[in-house]
C-alpha positions, -999 to +999 in steps of 0.1 A: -748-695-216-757-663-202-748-629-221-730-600-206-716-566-215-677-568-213-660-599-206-623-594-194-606-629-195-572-643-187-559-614-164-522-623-154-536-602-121-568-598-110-570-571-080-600-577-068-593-562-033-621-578-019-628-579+020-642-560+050-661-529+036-642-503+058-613-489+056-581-514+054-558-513+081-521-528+092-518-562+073-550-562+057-534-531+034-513-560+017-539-578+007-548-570-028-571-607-028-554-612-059-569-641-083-536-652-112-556-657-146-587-644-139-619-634-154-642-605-148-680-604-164-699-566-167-730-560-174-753-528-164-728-506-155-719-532-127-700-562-119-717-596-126-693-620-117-656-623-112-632-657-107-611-676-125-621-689-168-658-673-165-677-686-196-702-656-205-708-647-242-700-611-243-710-582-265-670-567-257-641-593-251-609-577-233-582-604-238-561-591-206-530-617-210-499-605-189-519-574-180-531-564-148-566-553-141-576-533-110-603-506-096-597-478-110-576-457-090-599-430-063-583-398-057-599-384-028-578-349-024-581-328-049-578-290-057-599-293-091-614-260-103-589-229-104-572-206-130-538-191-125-514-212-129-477-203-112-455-226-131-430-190-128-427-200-086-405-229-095-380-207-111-383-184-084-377-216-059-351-226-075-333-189-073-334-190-034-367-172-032-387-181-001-425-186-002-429-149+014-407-135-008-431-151-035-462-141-018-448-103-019-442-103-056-480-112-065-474-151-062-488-178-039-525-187-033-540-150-035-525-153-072-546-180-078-574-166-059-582-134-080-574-152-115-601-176-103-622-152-092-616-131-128-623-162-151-655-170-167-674-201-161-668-213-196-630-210-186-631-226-155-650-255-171-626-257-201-595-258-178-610-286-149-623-303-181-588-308-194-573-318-159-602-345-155-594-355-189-559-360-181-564-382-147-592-403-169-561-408-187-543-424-160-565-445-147-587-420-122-624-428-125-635-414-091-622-377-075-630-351-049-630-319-059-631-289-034-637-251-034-613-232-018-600-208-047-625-182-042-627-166-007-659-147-016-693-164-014-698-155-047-668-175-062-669-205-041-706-213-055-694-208-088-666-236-082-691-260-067-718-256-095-688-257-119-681-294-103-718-302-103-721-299-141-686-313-143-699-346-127-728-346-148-706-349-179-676-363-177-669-397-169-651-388-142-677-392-108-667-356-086-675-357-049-679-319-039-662-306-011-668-268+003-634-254+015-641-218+019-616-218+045-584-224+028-572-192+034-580-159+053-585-128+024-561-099+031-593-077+031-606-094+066-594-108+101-593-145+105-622-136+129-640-116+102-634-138+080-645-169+103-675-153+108-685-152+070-678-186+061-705-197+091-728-171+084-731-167+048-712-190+028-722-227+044-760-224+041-755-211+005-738-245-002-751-270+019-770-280-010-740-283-037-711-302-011-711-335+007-680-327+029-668-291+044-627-287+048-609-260+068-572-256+065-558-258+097-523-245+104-503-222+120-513-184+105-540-194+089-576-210+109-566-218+145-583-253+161-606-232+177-618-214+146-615-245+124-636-263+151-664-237+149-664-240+108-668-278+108-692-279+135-712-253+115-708-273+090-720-307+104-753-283+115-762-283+078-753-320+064-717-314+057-696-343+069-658-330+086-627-330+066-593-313+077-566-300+058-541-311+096-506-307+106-490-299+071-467-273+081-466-275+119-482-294+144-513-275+153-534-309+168-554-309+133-550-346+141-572-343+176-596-324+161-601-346+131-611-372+160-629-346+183-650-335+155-658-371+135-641-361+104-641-387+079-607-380+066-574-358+080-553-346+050-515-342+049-507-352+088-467-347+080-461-330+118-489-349+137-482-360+168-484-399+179-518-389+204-536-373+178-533-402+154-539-427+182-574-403+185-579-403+149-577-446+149-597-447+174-630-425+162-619-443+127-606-410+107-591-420+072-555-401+070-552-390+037-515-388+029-504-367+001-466-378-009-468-353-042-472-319-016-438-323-002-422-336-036-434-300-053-426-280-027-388-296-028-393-306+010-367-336+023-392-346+050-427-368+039-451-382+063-446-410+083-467-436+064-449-468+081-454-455+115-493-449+107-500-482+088-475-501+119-502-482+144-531-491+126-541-459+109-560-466+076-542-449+049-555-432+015-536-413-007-540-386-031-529-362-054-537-329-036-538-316-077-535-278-073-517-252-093-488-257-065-493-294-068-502-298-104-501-338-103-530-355-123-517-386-120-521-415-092-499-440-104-469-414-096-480-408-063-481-439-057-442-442-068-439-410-046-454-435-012-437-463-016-398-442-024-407-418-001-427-429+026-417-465+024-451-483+019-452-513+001-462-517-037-498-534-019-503-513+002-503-479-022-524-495-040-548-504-014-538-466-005-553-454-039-584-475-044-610-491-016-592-467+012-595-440-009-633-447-015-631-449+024-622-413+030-647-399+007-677-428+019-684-445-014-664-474-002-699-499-009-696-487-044-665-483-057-624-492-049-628-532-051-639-553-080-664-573-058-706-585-075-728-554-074-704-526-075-702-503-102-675-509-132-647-488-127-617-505-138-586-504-153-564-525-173-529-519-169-498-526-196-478-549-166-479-585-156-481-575-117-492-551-093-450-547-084-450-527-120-469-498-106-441-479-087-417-499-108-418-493-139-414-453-138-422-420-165-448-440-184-489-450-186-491-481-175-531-477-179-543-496-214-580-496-208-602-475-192-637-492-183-660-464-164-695-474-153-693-506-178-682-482-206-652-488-221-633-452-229 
């Protein structure tokens, strides 16, 4: 009898997601390729085999009866590395207080900007540490992180080697993502400022991101500009996202398409051509139900609509200090109360589509022979639990790279 590392045996669920390696779309997000009482063999760091009553002898035996096991959950939208935290907006929110009148009293992102900018590498390391720490905790074993907290060349390579030596020691895998455009410094024009992110800032960190992200919306980076920052991008190896269409409809969507992005992010005011553009080139929309939820908004994206089109779907937590959500299995509670997706189809949302928009989809988001052994074990009898069973940690095991945490 061969000998692996970990042996997980007698799942209730087995959510193996296993299928086409591309992104899921329409039906094929509600199917998990679920296998009832099944077995899961590790050994290297990957999967060796996985079916029903596997007989391996095993170093490590997980007994998973009336659990669930899964992938673990991939959150590919994330606002990692940043200090200033502005817990005091809510109060403020709460009062009446619009976000202008917060941005006048020293609030809103330029808060956020020069606390980063202020703290000390140690600090920034201890604070991301602890957030990582946390979504390890709920069952995350894959994020992207971007920039996007400095506005000055200076700080923005400081965040990206920050998630560089993050990813070298926590178990956490980080995908980089440079996102020097997420807001326009009161010290330039958007022109100006447009002009420094091509210039100085994207060949200084062509070696430290895979993707480059532009936030484009109304008042902040016009299509044109946003164009002209991913196309620089693309020059030096850095593959298109978009921050599209979260506020107002600005045809973030089109351009997503126009300029291959491999994901657009938020999409709540995209219009039905731009998505139709978006299926078509095969643009992942990352949907981010927790945005919306934080910012007290009554309107969430149209995930039905997309899925009923054939978008693929990923979601995310967009974890920022506005957005301070560390935790997948709530936003997937958030998509299927909010945006009416089914319980399957979150999931799908949160794992192998997930891995789509970030393009480690051959490595991680299904439990399939060969991939590495991210996986989770989960305190439920059923995949139904996840947005079911509400306030708690469903997550009982965390397996990363064959290591059980």
């Amino acid at each position: 009898m061969k000998t692996v590392d970990i042996l997980i045996k007698n799942a209730n669920e087995l959510i193996t997601l296993k299928g086409p390696n591309r992104a899921r779309v329409k039906k094929e997000m509600n199917d998990l390729s679920i296998i009832n009482k099944g077995s899961i063999a590790i050994k290297d760091g990957k999967i060796f085999d996985v079916g029903k009553n596997l007989k391996y002898t095993a170093e490590t035996v997980i007994d998973a009866t009336g659990k669930t096991v899964m992938p673990g959950f991939v959150d590919p939208h994330t606002h990692l590395v940043f200090s200033g935290s502005r817990e005091f907006e809510l109060d403020m929110k709460l009062r009446g207080f619009s976000y202008m009148d917060i941005l006048k009293k020293g609030g809103g992102i330029f808060y956020t900007v020069t606390e980063t900018r202020k703290a000390s590498e140690a600090s920034l390391i201890e604070q991301s540490k602890k957030r990582l720490d946390n979504m390890l905790k709920y069952g995350t074993t894959t994020c992207e992180a971007k920039s996007g907290y400095g506005l000055d060349t200076e700080t923005e390579i400081k965040i990206l080697k920050i998630n560089e030596k993050l990813n070298k020691k926590h178990p956490v895998d980080i995908v980089s993502t440079f996102l020097g455009a997420h807001a326009v410094p009161e010290e330039y024009s958007a022109d100006e400022y447009v002009d420094i992110v091509i210039d100085e800032m994207i060949p200084k960190v062509k070696e430290l991101a895979c993707f480059c992200d532009v936030f484009c919306e109304k008042d902040v980076f016009t299509v044109e500009q946003s164009k002209k920052i991913l196309d620089a991008g693309k020059k030096y190896g850095l593959i298109p996202k978009i921050h599209a269409d979260e506020i107002v409809d600005t045809g973030g969507a089109a351009l997503a398409a126009e300029v291959g992005a491999i994901s657009a992010d938020h999409l709540l005011h995209s219009n039905e051509q731009g998505i139709k553009q978006m299926i078509k080139q095969g643009v992942v929309g990352v949907l981010l139900p927790g945005t919306p939820f934080t910012l007290m908004m009554k309107e969430y994206t149209d995930a039905r609509k997309m899925i009923n089109m054939g978008l693929p779907i990923a979601l995310a937590t967009d974890l920022n200090p506005n957005c301070w959500i560390e935790n997948m299995q709530f936003i997937i509670q958030l998509a299927c109360y909010n945006m009416k997706m089914t319980p399957a189809e979150a999931i799908t949302a949160s794992t192998f589509n997930a891995a789509c928009a970030i393009g480690l989809n051959a490595k991680i988001g299904s439990l399939e022979i060969g991939k590495q052994a991210d996986i989770i074990v989960l305190d439920c009898p059923s995949h139904l639990f996840i947005p079911y069973h509400i306030g708690v940690n469903l997550v009982n095991t965390v397996i990363k790279n064959g290591v059980t945490l």
